[in-house]
C-alpha positions as CSV (number, residue, x, y, z in Angstrom):
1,X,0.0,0.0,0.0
2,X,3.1,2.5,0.9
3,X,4.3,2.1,-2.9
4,X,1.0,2.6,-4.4
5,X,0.4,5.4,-2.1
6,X,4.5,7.2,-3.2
7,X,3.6,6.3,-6.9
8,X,0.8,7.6,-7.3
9,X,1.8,11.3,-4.8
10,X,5.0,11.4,-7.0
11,X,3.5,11.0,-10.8
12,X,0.3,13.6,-10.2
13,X,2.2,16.4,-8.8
14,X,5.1,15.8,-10.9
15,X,2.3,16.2,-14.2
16,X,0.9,18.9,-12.5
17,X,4.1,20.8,-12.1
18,X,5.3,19.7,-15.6
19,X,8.4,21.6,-17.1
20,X,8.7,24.3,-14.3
21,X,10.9,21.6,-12.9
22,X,10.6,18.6,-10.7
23,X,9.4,17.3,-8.1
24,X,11.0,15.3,-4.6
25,X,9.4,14.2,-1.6
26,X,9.9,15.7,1.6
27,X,7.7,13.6,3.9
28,X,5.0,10.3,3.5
29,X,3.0,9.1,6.0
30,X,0.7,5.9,4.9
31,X,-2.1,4.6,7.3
32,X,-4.0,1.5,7.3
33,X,-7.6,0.6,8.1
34,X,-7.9,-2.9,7.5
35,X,-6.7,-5.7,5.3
36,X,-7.1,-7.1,2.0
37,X,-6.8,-10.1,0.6
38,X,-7.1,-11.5,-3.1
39,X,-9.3,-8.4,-4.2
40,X,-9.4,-5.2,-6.2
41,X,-8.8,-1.8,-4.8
42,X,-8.9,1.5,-6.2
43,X,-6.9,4.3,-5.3
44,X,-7.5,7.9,-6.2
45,X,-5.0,10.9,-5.3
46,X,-6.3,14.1,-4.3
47,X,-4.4,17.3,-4.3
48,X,-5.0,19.2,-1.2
49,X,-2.4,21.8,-1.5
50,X,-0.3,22.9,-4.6
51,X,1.7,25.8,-4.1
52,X,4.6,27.8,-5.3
53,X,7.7,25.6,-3.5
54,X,5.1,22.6,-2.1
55,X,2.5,20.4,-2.8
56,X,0.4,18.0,-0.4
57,X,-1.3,14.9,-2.2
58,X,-3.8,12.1,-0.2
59,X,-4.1,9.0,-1.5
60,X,-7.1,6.8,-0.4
61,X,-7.2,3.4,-1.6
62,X,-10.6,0.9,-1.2
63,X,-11.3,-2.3,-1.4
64,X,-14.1,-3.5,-4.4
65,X,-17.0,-2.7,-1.3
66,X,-15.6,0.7,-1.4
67,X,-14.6,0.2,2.3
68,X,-11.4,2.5,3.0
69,X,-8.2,0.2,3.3
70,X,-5.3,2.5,3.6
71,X,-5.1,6.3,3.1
72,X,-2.0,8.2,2.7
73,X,-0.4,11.8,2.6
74,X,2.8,12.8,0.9
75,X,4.4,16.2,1.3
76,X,6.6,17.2,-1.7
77,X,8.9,19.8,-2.6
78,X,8.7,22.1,-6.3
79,X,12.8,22.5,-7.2
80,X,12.1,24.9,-10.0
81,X,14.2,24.2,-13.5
82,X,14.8,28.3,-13.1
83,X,15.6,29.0,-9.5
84,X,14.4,32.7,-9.9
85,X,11.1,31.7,-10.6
């Protein structure tokens, strides 16, 4: 669940930004509600912040009775291609 949650954080902020530069994580913090076995889940990342120098994604992730399994926040940090911007 961690690796879904830091895969999916990193690629939509890292679209979003785009060629301004790139994007690195600062901090990622995963919890988990209950478990899963042989089943599908869905996850979905949410911006909830998407600033200049910083962006904050959740992640949710449910099972196929749309019961929430995990959920998961990653801070990241902008590094502009041109620093002066």
């Amino acid at each position: 669940m961690c690796s879904v949650v830091e895969s999916l954080a990193s690629v939509g902020p890292q679209v979003w930004f785009g060629d301004r530069g790139r994007v690195v994580g600062v901090s990622n913090s995963t919890d988990f509600y209950r478990p899963v076995r042989e089943t599908d889940v869905r996850s979905v990342a949410t911006p909830v912040h998407r600033g200049r120098l910083q962006q904050v994604w959740v992640v949710e992730i449910r099972d196929d009775q749309d019961e929430l399994v995990a959920r998961g926040q990653v801070r990241l940090q902008n590094l502009p291609a041109d620093p002066a911007t």
